[in-house]
C-alpha positions as CSV (number, residue, x, y, z in Angstrom):
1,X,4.9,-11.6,-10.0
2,X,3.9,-8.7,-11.6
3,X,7.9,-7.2,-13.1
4,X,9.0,-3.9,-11.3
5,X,6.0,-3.3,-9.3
6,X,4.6,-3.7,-5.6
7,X,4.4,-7.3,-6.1
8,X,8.0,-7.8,-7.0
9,X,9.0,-5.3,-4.1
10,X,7.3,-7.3,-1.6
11,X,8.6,-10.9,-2.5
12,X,12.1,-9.1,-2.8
13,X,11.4,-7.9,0.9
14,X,10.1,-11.5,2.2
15,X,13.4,-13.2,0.9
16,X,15.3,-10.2,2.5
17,X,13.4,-10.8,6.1
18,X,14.1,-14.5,5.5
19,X,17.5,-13.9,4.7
20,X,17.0,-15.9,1.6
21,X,18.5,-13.0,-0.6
22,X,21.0,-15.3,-1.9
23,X,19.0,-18.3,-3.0
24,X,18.4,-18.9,-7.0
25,X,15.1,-18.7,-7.9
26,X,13.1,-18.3,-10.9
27,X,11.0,-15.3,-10.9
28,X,8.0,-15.7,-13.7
29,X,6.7,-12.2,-14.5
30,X,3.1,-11.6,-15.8
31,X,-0.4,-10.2,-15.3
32,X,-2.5,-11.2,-12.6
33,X,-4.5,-13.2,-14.9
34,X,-1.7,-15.0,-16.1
35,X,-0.2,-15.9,-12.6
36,X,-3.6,-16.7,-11.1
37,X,-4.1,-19.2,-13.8
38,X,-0.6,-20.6,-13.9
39,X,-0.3,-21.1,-10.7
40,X,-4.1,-23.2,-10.4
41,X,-2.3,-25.0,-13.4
42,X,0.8,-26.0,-11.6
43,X,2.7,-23.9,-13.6
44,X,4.0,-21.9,-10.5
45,X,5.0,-23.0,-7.0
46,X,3.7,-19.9,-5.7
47,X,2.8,-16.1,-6.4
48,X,3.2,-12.6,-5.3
49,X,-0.1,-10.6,-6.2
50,X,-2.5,-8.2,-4.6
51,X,-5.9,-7.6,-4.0
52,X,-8.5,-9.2,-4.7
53,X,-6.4,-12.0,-6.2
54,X,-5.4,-13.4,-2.8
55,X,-9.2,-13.8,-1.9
56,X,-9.4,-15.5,-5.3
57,X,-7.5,-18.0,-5.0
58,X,-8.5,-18.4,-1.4
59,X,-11.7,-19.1,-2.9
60,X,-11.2,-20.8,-5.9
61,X,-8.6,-23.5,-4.2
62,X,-9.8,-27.3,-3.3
63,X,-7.0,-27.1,-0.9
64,X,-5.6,-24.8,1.9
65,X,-3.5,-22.1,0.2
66,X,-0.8,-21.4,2.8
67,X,-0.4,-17.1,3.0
68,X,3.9,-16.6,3.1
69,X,3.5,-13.0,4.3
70,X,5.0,-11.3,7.4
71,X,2.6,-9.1,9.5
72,X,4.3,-5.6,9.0
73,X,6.5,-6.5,6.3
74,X,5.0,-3.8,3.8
75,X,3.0,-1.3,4.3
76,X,0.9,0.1,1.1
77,X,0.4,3.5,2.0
78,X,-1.8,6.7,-0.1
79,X,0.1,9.9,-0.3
80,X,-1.0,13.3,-0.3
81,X,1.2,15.3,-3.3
82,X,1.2,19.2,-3.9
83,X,3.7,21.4,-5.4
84,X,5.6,23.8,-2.6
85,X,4.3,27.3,-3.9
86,X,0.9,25.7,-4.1
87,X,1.1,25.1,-0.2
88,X,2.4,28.2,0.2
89,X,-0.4,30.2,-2.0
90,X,-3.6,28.3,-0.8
91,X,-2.2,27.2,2.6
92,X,-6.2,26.5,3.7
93,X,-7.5,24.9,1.1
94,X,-4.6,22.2,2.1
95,X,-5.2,22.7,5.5
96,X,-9.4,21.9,4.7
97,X,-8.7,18.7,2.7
98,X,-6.4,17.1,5.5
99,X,-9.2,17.9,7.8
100,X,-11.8,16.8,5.7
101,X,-9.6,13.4,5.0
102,X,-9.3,13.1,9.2
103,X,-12.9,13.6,9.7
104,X,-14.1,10.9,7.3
105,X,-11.4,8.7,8.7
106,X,-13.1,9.4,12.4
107,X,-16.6,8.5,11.0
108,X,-15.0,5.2,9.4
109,X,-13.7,4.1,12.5
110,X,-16.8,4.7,14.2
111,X,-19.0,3.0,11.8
112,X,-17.1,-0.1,10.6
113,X,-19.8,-2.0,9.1
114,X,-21.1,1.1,7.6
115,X,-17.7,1.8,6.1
116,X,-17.6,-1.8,4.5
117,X,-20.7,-1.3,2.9
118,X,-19.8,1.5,1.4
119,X,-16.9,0.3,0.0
120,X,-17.8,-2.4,-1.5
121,X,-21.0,-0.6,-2.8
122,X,-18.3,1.5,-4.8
123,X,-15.8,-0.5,-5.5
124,X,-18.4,-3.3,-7.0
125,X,-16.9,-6.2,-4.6
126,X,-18.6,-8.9,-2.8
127,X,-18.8,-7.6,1.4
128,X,-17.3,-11.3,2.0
129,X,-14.1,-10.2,-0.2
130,X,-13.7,-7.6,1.7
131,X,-14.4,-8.7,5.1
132,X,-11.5,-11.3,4.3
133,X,-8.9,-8.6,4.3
134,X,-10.3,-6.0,6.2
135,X,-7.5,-6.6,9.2
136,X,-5.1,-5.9,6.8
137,X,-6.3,-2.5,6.4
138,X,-5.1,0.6,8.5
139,X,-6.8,4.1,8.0
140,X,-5.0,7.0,9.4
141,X,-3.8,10.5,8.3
142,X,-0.4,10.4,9.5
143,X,3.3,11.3,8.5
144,X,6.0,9.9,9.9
145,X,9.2,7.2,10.1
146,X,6.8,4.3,8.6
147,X,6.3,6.5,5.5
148,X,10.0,7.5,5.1
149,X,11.4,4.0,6.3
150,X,9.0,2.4,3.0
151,X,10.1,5.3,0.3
152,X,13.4,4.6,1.5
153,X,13.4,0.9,1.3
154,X,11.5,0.9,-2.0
155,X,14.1,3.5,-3.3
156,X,16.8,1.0,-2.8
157,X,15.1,-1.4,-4.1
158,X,14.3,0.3,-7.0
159,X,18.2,1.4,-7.8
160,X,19.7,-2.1,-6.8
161,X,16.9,-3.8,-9.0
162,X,18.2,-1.5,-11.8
163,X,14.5,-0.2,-12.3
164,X,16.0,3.1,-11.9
165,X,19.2,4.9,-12.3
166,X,20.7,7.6,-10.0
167,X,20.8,8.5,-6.2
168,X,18.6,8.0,-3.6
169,X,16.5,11.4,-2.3
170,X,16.2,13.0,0.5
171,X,12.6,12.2,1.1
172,X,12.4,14.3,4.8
173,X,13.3,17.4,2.4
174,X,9.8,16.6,0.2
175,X,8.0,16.2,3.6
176,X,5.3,19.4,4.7
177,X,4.7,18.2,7.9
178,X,3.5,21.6,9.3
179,X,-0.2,21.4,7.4
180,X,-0.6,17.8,8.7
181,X,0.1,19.2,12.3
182,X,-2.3,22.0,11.4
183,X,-5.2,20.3,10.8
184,X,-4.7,17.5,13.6
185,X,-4.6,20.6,15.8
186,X,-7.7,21.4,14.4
187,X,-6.0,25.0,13.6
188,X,-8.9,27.1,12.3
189,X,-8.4,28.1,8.4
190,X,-7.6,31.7,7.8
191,X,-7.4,33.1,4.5
């Protein structure tokens, strides 16, 4: 696994679920690269990795590869940041991006194939790669307990795995909820 990072938080969270949190094993840290080829090499009994290494070695295997995951063990999410006098002093321009953000997510759900396309078009990946993992994917413009139940969870993880020092925040005090409201409400943007 990849030391300190999503890939590390995730197995962490499997043996957790498993309640396996006790049991001795030896974690081997290194690129993707590295773990992709050690584990074809019988180096490794098994690996935690991202995208598009789990279509890799999907691909690449002469046997089935068996996937450990849990459906709705970890959720990667993309977060929105901006500084509180910034939200304050240009309220719709803030307001315009979550509404823009909503509006291609609308079109994207309407247009699936279209959507898939596009992204691989961009992203420079075979449509096959990502039609493999497209039902992992969940597009929404939201803000709610899933986001605050994941910083949470990664927090501790992050202090108890001694990848950080100090207390855990108070990540509902970070949280503008009022913009996201505005522009699901459609509000209209007033200077």
């Amino acid at each position: 696994m990849i030391k300190a990072s999503s890939s590390e938080f995730y197995f962490d969270t499997l043996l957790l679920a498993h309640n396996l949190k006790g049991i001795s094993i030896d974690k081997v840290y290194g690129s993707a690269d590295q773990l992709y080829q050690q584990l074809f090499d019988k180096q490794l009994d098994a690996v935690s990795i991202w995208e598009p290494w789990g279509y890799k070695i999907d691909v690449a295997a002469h046997s089935n590869v068996t996937n450990l995951s849990l459906p709705g063990i970890y959720t990667l999410s993309f977060n929105l940041l901006a500084m509180k006098n910034t939200l304050t002093s240009d309220r719709k321009t803030a307001i315009a991006i979550l509404q823009a953000l909503k509006q291609a997510i609308d079109w994207m759900h309407k247009n699936p194939e279209k959507t898939q396309q596009r992204i691989a078009l961009v992203l420079s990946i075979d449509e096959k790669q990502l039609e493999w993992s497209w039902q992992d994917y969940s597009f929404r413009l939201s803000l709610g307990n899933t986001l605050l139940t994941n910083l949470q969870l990664q927090g501790r993880w992050a202090i108890e795995s001694q990848i950080v020092q100090g207390q855990l925040p108070d990540y509902r005090q970070l949280m503008a909820d009022e913009l996201l409201i505005a522009a699901l409400q459609n509000e209209e943007i007033k200077p």
